[in-house]
C-alpha positions in Angstrom: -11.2 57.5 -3.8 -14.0 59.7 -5.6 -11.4 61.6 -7.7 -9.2 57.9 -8.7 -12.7 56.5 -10.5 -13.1 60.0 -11.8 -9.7 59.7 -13.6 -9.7 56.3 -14.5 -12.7 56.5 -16.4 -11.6 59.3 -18.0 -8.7 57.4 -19.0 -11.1 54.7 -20.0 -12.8 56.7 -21.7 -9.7 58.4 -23.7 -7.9 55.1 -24.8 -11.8 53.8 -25.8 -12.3 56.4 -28.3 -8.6 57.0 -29.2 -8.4 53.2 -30.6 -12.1 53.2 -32.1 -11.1 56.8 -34.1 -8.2 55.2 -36.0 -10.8 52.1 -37.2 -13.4 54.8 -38.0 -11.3 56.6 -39.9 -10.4 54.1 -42.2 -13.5 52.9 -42.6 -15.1 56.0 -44.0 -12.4 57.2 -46.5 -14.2 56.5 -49.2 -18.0 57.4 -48.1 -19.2 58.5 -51.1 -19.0 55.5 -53.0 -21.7 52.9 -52.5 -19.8 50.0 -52.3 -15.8 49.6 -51.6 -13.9 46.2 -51.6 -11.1 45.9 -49.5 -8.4 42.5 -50.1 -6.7 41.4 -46.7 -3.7 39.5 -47.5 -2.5 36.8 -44.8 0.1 35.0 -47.1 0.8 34.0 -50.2 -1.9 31.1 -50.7 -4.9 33.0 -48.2 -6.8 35.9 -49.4 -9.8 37.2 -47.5 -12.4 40.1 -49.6 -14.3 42.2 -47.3 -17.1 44.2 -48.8 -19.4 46.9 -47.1 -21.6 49.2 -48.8 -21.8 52.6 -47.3 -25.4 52.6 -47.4 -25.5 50.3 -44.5 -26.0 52.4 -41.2 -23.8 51.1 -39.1 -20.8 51.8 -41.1 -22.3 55.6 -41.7 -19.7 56.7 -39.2 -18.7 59.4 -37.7 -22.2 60.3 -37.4 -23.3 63.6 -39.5 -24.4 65.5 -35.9 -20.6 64.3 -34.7 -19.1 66.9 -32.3 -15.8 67.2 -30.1 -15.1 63.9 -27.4 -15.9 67.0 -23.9 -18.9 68.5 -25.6 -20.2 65.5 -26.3 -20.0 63.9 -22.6 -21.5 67.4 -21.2 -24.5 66.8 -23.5 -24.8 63.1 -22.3 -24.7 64.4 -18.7 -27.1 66.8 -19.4 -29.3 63.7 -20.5 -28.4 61.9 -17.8 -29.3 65.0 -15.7 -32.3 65.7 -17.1 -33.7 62.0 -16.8 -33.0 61.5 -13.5 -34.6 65.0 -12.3 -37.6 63.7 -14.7 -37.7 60.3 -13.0 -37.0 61.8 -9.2 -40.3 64.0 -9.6 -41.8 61.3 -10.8 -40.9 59.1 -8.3 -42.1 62.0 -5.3 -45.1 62.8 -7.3 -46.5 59.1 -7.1 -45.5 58.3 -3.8 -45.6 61.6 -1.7 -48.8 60.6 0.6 -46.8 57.6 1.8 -42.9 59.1 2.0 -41.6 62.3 3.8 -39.2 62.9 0.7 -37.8 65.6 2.7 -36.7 63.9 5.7 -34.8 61.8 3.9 -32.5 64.7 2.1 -29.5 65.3 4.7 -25.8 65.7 4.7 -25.2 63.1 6.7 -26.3 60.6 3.6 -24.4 62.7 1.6 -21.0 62.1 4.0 -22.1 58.5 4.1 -22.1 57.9 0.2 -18.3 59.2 0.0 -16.5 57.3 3.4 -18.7 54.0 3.0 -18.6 51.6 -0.1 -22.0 51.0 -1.8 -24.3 48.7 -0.9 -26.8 46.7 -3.0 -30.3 48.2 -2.5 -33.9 47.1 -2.5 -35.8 48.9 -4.4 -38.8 47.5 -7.0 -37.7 45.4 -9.5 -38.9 47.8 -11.8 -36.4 50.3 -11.0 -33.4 48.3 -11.4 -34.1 46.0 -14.7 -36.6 48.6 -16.0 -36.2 52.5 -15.4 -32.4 52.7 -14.9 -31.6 50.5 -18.0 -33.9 52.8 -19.9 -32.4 55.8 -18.3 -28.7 54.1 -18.9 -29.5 53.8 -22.8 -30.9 57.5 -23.0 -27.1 58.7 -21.7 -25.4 56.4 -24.6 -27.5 57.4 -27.2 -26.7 61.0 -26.3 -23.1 59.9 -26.9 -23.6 57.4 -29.9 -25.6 59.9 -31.5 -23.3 62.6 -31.7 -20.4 60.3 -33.0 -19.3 58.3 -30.4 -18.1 54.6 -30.4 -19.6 51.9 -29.0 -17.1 50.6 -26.5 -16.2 54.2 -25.3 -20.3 54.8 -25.2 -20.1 51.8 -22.4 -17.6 53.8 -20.2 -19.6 57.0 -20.4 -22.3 55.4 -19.6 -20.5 54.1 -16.8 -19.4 57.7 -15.8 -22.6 59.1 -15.9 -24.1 56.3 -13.6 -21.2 57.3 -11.1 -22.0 61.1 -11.1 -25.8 60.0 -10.2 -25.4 58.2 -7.4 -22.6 60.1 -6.0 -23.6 63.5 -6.7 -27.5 63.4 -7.2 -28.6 60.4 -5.5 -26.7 60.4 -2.6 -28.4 62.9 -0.8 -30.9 60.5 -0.3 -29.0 57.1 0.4 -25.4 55.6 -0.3 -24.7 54.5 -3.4 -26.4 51.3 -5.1 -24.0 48.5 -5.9 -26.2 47.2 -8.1 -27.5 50.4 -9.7 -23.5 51.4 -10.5 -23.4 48.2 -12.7 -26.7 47.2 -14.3 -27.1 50.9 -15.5 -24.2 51.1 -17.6 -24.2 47.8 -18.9 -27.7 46.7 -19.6 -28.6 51.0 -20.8 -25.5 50.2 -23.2 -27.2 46.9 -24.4 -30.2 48.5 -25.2 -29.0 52.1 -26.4 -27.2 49.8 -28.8 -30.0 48.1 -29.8 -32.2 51.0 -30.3 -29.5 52.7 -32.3 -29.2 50.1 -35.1 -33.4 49.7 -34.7 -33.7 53.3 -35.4 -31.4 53.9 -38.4 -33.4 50.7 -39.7 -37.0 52.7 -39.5 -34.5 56.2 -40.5 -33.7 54.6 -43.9 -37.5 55.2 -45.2 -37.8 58.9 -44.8 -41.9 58.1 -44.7 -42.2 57.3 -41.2 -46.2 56.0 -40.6 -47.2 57.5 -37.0 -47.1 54.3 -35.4 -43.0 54.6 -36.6 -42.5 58.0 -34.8 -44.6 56.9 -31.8 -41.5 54.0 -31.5 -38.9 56.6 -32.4 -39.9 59.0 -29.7 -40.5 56.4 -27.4 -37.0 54.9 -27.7 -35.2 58.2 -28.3 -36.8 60.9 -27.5 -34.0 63.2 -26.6 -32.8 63.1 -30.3 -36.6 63.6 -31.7 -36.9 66.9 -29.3 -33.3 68.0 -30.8 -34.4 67.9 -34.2 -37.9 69.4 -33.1 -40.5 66.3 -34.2 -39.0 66.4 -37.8 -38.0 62.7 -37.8 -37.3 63.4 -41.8 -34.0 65.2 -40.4 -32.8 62.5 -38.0 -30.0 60.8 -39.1 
C-alpha cells in the first residue's frame, strides 16, 4: 500500500510539472524584454491583448537557482528532514521532565503505522494549524525556489508529509490523518504566499534590518543557502 502512494505521487508529481513546463516555457521566450504583448484570437469579431512585463516576479520563471525535477525533491526532503529533526528536539527538549521520549520509540509503532490506516490525532492546536503548516511551507519553498511550479510544489509537499509520518514519525505513533492533509495544503498556502511576499521585499536590493529579520523568519533555508547576503537572493 506504502509503495502505491509512493508511485502515484510520483506520477502526480511527473504529469504536475510536465504540463506547468510547457506554460513556463512559453512564457519566458522573450525574458529580456521588459514588456511583451501577446494577441489571443477567438474569432473573427473577438480579440483578447494580454500584456506582462518581465519585471514582475511572478512571471520571472524558471527561477535563476532552477535545477533538475530529482535533485530538487532530494533538497526539499532534506528541508523537510532537517525541520522535523529541528522541531523533534525541540519538542523533547521542552517537555522531557514530563515524557519518557524513549519509551515511546518501538517497533511495534513502527509495524502499526504500515498494517493500520491513520488516525486523526490530538495533539496542541499549535502543532497542527501552526508548526506543521510552517514546516509544510519550508518543504515547498525548497521546491518553488529552485524552479518548481506551483501545483507540482503541492504534491511534493504532499510527498514529503507522507515520508514524515511514515518513515520518521512513526516510530513514535501511527500516522496522523490530519497531519497527512493540513501539512501539504495549508504549508503550500502559505509557502505560496511567502514566495510572492519575498520577491516583493527582493525587488529593493536595500533591505532595512527589520526586512531581513521577515526574510529569515519566513525563509530561512534560502537565507542560510546564500549565507545572509539577502542582496543575492533572487
Amino acid at each position: 500500500m506504502c509503495a502505491a502512494i509512493f508511485l502515484f505521487a510520483f506520477f502526480l508529481l511527473y504529469s504536475a510539472e510536465t504540463s506547468c513546463q510547457e506554460i513556463t516555457d512559453y512564457q519566458f521566450l522573450s525574458e529580456n524584454k521588459l514588456n511583451q504583448s501577446f494577441n489571443y484570437k477567438f474569432n473573427s469579431d473577438f480579440e483578447l491583448n494580454i500584456s506582462f512585463s518581465s519585471t514582475n516576479p511572478a512571471w520571472n520563471l524558471p527561477h535563476p537557482d532552477s535545477i533538475a525535477p530529482f535533485a530538487r525533491f532530494g533538497y526539499s526532503s532534506l528541508v523537510m528532514l532537517s525541520s522535523s529533526i529541528a522541531g523533534h528536539a525541540y519538542l523533547i527538549l521542552r517537555t522531557y521532565k514530563e515524557e519518557d521520549w524513549l519509551s515511546k520509540y518501538s517497533w511495534r509503532s513502527v509495524e502499526r503505522s504500515f498494517t493500520l490506516p491513520p488516525k486523526w490525532d490530538q495533539d496542541h492546536w499549535s502543532f497542527n494549524y501552526l508548526i506543521h503548516p510552517y514546516m509544510g511551507s519550508l518543504t515547498y519553498l525548497a521546491w518553488r525556489n529552485r524552479g518548481g511550479s506551483m501545483w507540482s510544489g503541492l504534491v511534493v509537499s504532499g510527498i514529503n508529509s507522507v515520508l514524515y509520518e511514515y518513515l520518521l514519525a512513526s516510530a513514535i505513533q501511527r500516522p496522523s490523518a490530519n497531519d497527512l492533509i493540513i501539512t501539504p495544503i495549508t504549508g503550500a498556502i502559505l509557502g505560496e504566499a511567502i514566495f510572492i511576499i519575498e520577491h516583493k521585499l527582493l525587488k529593493n536590493r536595500n533591505l532595512s534590518l527589520v526586512e531581513k529579520i521577515i526574510l529569515t523568519l519566513i525563509d530561512p533555508y534560502e537565507v542560510a543557502r546564500h549565507r545572509f547576503r539577502y542582496q543575492d537572493m533572487n
